[in-house]
C-alpha positions in Angstrom: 62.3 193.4 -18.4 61.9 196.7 -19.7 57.9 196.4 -19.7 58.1 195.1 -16.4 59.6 197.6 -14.8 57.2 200.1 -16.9 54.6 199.0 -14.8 56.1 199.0 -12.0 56.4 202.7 -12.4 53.2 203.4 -13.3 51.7 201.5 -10.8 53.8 203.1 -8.1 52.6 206.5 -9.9 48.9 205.8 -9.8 49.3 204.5 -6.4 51.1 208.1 -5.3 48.3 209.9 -6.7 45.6 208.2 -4.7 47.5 208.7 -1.6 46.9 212.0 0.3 50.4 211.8 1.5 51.7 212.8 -1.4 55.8 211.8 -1.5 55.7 210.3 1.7 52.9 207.7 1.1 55.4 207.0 -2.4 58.3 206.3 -0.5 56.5 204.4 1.9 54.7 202.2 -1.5 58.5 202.2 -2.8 59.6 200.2 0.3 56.3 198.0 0.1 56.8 197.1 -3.0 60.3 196.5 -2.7 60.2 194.1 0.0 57.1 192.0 -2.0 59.9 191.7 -4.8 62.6 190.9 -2.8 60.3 188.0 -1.0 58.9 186.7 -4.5 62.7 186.6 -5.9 63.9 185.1 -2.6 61.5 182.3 -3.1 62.1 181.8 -7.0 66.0 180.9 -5.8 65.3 178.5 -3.3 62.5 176.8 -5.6 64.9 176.8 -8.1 67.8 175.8 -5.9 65.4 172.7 -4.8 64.7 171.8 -8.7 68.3 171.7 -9.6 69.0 169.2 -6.4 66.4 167.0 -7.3 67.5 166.8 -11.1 71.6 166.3 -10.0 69.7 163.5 -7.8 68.2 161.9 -10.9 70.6 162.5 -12.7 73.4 160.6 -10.6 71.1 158.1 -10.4 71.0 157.8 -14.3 74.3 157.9 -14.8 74.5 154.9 -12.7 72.2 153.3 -14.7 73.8 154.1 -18.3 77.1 152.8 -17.2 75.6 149.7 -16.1 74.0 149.0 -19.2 77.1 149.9 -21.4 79.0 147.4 -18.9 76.5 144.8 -19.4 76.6 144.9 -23.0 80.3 144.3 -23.6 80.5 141.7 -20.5 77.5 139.2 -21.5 78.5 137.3 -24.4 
């Protein structure tokens, strides 16, 4: 985490420098880079959100299964 946000700095910094508008055209990559972060996070969660919903779906479904199975093996004799 630590190296991330290293870079982040730096690149902000570099970025600054390049920019005739001095503190102005930092704020300004600040707020761009800000929002990119807050969209790449926002679309981690809901990936994430759609992962887990699929895998609480399989895994109903397999517990299904297992019981059935256990059931069947003390029933059929």
């Amino acid at each position: 985490m630590k190296k991330i946000l290293s870079v982040i700095i730096i690149g902000l910094g570099l970025t600054a420098s390049a920019n005739a508008d001095g503190l102005n055209g930092m704020v300004d990559e600040i707020n761009k880079q800000k929002t990119l972060i807050q969209g790449h996070f926002s679309g981690k969660v809901e990936s994430t959100k759609e992962f887990q919903k699929k895998g609480w779906e399989q895994g109903k479904i397999q517990l299904v299964n297992n019981w059935n199975s256990i059931l069947e093996f003390f029933t059929s004799k």
